[in-house]
C-alpha positions in Angstrom: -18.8 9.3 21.6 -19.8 11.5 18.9 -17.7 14.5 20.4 -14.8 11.6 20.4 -15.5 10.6 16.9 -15.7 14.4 16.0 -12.1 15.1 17.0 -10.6 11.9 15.6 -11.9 13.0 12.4 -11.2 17.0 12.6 -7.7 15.7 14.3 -8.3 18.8 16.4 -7.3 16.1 19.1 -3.4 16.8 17.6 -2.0 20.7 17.7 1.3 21.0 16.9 2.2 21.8 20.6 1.0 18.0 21.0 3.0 16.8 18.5 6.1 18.1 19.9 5.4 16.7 23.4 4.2 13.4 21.9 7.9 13.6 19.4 9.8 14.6 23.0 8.7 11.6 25.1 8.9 9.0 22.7 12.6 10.0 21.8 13.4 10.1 25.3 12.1 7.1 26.1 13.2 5.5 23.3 16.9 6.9 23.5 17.0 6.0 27.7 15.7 2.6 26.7 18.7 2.0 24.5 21.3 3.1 26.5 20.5 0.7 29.1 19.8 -1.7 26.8 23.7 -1.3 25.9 25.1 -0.5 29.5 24.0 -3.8 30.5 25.0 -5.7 27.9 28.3 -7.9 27.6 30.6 -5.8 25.5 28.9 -6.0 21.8 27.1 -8.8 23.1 23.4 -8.5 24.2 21.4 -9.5 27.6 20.1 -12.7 25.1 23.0 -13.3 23.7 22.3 -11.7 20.7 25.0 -8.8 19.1 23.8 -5.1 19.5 22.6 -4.0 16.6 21.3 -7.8 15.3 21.6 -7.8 12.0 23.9 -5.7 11.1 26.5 -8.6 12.4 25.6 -9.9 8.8 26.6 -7.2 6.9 30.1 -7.3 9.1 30.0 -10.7 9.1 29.9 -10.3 5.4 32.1 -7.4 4.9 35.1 -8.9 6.5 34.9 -12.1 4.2 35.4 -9.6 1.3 38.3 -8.6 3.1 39.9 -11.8 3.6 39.4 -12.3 -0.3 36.3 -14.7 0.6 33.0 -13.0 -0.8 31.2 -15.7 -2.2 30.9 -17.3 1.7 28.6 -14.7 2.5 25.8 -16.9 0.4 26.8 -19.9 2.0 24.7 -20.0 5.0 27.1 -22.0 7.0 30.2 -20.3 6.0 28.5 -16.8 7.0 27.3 -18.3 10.5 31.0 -19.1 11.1 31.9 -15.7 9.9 29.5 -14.0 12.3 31.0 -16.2 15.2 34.5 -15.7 14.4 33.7 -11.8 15.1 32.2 -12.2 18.3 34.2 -15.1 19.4 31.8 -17.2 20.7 28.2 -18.3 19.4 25.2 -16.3 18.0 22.1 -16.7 16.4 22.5 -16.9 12.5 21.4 -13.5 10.5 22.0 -14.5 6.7 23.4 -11.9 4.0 20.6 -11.5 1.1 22.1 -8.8 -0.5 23.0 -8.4 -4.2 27.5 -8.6 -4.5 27.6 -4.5 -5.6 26.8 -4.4 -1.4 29.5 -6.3 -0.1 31.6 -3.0 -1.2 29.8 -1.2 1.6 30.3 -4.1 3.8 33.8 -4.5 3.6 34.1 -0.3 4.3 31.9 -1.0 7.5 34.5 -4.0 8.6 37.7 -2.4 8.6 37.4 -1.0 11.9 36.1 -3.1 15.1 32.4 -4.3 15.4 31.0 -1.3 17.3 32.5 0.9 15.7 31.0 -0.3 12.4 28.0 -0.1 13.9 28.3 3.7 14.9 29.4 4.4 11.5 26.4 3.2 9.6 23.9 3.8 11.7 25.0 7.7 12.2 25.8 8.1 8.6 22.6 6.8 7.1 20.8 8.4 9.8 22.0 12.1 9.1 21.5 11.2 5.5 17.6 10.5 6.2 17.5 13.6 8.7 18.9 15.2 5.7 15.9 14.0 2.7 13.1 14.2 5.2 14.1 17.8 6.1 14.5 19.2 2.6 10.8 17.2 1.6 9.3 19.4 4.8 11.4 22.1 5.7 9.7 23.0 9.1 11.3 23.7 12.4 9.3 20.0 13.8 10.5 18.2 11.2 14.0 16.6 12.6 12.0 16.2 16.2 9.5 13.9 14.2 11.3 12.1 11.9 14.0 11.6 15.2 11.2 10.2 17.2 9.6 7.8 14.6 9.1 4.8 16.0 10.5 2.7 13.2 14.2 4.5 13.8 14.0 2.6 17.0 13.2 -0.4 15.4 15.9 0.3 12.6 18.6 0.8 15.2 17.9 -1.9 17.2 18.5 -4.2 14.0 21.8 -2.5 13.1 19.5 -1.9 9.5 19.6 -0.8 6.5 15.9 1.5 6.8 17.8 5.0 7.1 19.5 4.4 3.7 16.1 3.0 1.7 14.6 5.8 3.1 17.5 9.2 1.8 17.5 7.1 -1.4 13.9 7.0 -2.0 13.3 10.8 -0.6 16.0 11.9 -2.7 15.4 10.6 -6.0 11.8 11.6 -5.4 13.3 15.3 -4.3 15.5 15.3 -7.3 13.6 13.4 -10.0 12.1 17.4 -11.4 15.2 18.9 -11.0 17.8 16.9 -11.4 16.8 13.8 -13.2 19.8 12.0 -14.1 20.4 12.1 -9.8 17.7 11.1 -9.5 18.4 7.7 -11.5 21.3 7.4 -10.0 20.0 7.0 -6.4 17.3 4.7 -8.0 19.6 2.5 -9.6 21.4 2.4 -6.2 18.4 1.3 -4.3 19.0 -1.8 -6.2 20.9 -3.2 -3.1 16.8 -3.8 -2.0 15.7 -4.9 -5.2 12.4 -6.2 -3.7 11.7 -2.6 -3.4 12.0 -1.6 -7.1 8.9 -3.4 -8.4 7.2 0.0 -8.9 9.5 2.1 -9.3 10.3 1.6 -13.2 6.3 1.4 -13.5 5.5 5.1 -12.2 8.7 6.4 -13.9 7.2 4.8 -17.8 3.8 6.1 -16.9 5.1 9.8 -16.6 7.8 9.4 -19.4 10.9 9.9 -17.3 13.0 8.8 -19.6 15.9 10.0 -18.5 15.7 8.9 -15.6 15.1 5.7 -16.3 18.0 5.7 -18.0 20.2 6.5 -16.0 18.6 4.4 -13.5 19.5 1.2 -16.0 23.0 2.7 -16.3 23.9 2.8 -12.7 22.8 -0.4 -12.2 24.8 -1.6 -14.9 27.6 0.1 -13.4 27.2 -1.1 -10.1 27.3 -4.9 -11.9 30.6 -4.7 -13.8 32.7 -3.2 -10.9 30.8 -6.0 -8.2 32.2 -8.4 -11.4 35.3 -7.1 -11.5 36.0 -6.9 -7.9 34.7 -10.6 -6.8 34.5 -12.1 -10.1 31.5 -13.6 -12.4 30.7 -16.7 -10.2 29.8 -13.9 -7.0 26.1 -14.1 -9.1 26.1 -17.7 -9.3 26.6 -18.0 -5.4 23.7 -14.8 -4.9 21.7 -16.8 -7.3 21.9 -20.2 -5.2 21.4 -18.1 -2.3 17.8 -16.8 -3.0 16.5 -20.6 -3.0 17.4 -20.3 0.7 15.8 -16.4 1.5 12.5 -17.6 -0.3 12.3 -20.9 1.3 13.2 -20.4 4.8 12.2 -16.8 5.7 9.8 -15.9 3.3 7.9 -19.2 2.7 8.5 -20.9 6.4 8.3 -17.5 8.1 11.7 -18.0 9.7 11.8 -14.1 10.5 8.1 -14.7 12.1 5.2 -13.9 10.6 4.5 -10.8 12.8 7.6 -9.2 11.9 6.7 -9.1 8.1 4.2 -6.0 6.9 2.8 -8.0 3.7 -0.4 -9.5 3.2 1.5 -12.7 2.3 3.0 -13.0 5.7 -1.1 -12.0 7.1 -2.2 -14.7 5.4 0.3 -17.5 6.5 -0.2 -16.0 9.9 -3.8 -16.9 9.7 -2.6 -20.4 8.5 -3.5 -20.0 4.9 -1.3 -22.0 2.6 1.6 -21.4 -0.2 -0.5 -20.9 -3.4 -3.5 -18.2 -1.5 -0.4 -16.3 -0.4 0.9 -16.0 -3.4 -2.4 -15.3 -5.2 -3.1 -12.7 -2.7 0.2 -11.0 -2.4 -0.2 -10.6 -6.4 -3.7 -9.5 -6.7 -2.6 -7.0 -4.3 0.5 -6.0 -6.3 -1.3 -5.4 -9.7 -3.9 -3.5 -8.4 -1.2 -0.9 -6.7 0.4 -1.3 -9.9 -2.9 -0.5 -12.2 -3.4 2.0 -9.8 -0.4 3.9 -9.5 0.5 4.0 -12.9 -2.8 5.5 -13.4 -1.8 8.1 -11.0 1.5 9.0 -12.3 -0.1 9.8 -15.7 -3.1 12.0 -13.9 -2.7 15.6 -13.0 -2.7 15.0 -9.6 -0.1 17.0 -7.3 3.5 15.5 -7.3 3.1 15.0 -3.2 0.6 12.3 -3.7 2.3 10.5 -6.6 5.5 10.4 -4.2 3.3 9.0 -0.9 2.2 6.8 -3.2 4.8 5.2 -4.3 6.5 5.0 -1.1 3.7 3.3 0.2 2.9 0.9 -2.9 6.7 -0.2 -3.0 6.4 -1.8 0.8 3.0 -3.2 0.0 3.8 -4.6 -3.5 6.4 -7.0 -1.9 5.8 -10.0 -0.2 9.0 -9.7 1.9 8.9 -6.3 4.1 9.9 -6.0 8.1 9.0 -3.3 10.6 12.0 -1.9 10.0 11.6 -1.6 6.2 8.7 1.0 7.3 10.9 3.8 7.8 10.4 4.6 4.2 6.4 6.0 5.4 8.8 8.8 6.7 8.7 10.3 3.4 7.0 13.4 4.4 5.3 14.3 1.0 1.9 13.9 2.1 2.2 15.9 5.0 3.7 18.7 3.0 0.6 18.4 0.4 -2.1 18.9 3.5 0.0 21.3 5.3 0.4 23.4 2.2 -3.9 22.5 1.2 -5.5 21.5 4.2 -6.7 18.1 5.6 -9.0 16.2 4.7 -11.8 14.3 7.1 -9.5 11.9 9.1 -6.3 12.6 7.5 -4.4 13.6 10.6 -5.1 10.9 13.1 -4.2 8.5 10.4 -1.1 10.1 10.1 -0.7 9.7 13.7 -1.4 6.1 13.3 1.1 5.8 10.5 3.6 7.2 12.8 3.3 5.5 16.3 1.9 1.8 14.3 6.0 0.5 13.9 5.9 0.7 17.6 2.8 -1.8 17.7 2.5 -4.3 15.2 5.2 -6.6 15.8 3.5 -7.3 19.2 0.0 -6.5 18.0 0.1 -9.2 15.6 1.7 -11.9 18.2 -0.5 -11.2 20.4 -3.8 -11.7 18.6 -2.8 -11.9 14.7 -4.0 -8.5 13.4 -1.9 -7.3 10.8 -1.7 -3.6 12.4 1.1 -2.2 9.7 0.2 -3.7 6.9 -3.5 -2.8 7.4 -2.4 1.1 8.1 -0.5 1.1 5.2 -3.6 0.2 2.7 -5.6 2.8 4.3 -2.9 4.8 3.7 -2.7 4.0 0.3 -6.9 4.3 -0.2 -6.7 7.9 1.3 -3.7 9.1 -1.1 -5.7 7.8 -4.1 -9.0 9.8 -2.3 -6.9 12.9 -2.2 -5.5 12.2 -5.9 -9.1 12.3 -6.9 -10.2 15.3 -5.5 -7.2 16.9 -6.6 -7.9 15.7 -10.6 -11.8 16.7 -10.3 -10.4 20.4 -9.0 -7.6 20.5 -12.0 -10.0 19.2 -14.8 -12.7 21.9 -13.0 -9.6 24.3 -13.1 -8.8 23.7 -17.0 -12.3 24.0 -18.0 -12.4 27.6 -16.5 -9.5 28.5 -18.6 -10.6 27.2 -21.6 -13.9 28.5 -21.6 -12.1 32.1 -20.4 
């Protein structure tokens, strides 16, 4: 055991000749598993009657009302329900459109060929865009293998979702925000189509006086509003606004999703049959202290890497309302680059490891016996990027005293 226990910690258990073999199987697997999922499927139709690619059919769903001149149905959960039928012709399980009206632009682009399609063309798009941000964060020959084989882009395909995109936005702005700031606002201000995501985001930017970034975060958001106006007119807000009652009621608050597909401590706590207001309270306590403690961390002197990691990180915890799916933004490879480039720490590898093979699973993990697997990983996560922070403040303030005295 203490041999065992040695490794786990050392993560001499994991060479990178592992990690390639472990990468290889799980994106074989993964990859066979799909295409029979699909060759024995009806058409665009699943074995359960569900379309590939789930819920993706609401984004189509929703796009080709904003063709027809129709937006504003896409917040109307019956009207979208119809919509989604009308594609497949024939009946499916509801998936509701939640999005802000600046998205239906990239829905309508997705429904003006057929449904699969569609489908090909978002998923390969916003795929090669992730490939893209993860490679240029760690430019090493593994990187595309491993960021290929991550469970979660299993997950995300599957669902037809949105993860690929959350995840080149984030990585780039993150990338960019030294050298190009004003991009760098600009693919913030786009992540707006997720605004549960941008909690943080404006938080970490104040604390390090990124001005203009911020600002031209705030500009392309503003942007993004007036031409959504112009295009669907001013009541498309009122009908997004109405909509929310049903999002926060129904799958946030009932857990229509099910609980063990959210990663939040709210949904850990109704899964453990706790009610409305200690959900709440402990989705918030959580919240501000990620808050407290990033912003402290964007002001310290600790290396860029960590503040990144933990941002990416804080952003899916801070929310009460994150899927599996969402974790494809833990593929932001910033603290690997930092240990890679410094060394790891005690246990730092296999929890990396964990990080990466936990989206397989939690989902099932957490129906099975209620354990909150992601959401657990992600706050130790979280702990050992604030450790590393530390250390790496103690060594810069140890470092500056040397000069100074010099």
């Amino acid at each position: 055991m203490i041999w065992i226990w040695q490794h786990i910690e050392s993560g001499a258990w994991l060479p990178l000749e592992r990690v390639r073999a472990y990468s290889l199987i799980v994106l074989a697997l993964g990859t066979l598993a799909f295409a029979g999922w699909i060759a024995v499927s009806d058409g665009v139709i699943d074995r359960n009657g569900k379309p590939i690619g789930t819920d993706f059919s609401n984004i189509y769903a929703a796009g080709r009302l904003t063709l027809e001149g129709k937006p504003a149905d896409a917040y109307d959960p019956a009207l979208q329900h119809a919509a989604e039928q009308r594609v497949f012709g024939r009946d499916v399980p509801f998936y509701g459109w939640h999005y802000p009206p600046f998205f239906l632009g990239i829905a309508a682009l997705v429904a003006t060929v057929p449904y699969g399609w569609g489908l090909g063309l978002w998923l390969v798009a916003s795929f090669a865009a992730y490939l893209a941000a993860i490679r240029t964060i760690l430019p090493r020959r593994e990187t595309l293998l491993v960021a290929a084989a991550f469970p979660a882009v299993f997950i995300n395909v599957g669902h037809g979702h949105n993860g690929f995109l959350t995840t080149a936005l984030l990585g780039g702005a993150l990338l960019l925000l030294h050298r190009r700031p004003w991009l760098a606002g600009v693919l913030i201000g786009l992540l707006a189509y997720k605004p549960q995501f941008g909690v943080l985001i404006p938080l970490a930017l104040l604390a390090d006086r990124r001005w203009i970034t911020m600002v031209s975060a705030a500009l392309t958001v503003a942007v993004l509003i007036v031409l959504s106006t112009g295009l669907f007119g001013a009541s498309i807000w009122q009908a997004f606004a109405d909509s929310t009652a049903f999002t926060r009621d129904v799958v946030l608050e009932q857990g229509g999703t099910g609980w063990q597909k959210i990663q939040s401590i709210f949904a850990a706590t109704r899964m453990w049959g706790a009610g409305l207001p200690v959900a709440y309270a402990a989705q918030f306590s959580l919240a501000a202290g990620i808050a407290i403690s990033l912003m402290w961390l964007w002001r310290s002197h600790a290396a860029f890497e960590l503040k990144a990691t933990a941002l990416a990180i804080g952003s899916l915890l801070a929310t009460p309302h994150v899927l599996d799916y969402d974790l494809m933004v833990l593929a932001i490879a910033f603290f690997a680059r930092h240990g890679l480039d410094h060394g790891f720490r005690a246990g730092e590898i296999s929890l990396l490891a964990l990080t990466w093979i936990m989206p397989l699973l939690t989902r099932s993990i957490a129906g099975a016996i209620e354990l909150p697997l992601g959401f657990l990983v992600m706050v130790a996560f979280y702990i050992i990027v604030l450790r590393r922070a530390l250390a790496d403040n103690s060594t810069s303030r140890h470092l500056h005293t040397q000069i100074a005295a010099a």
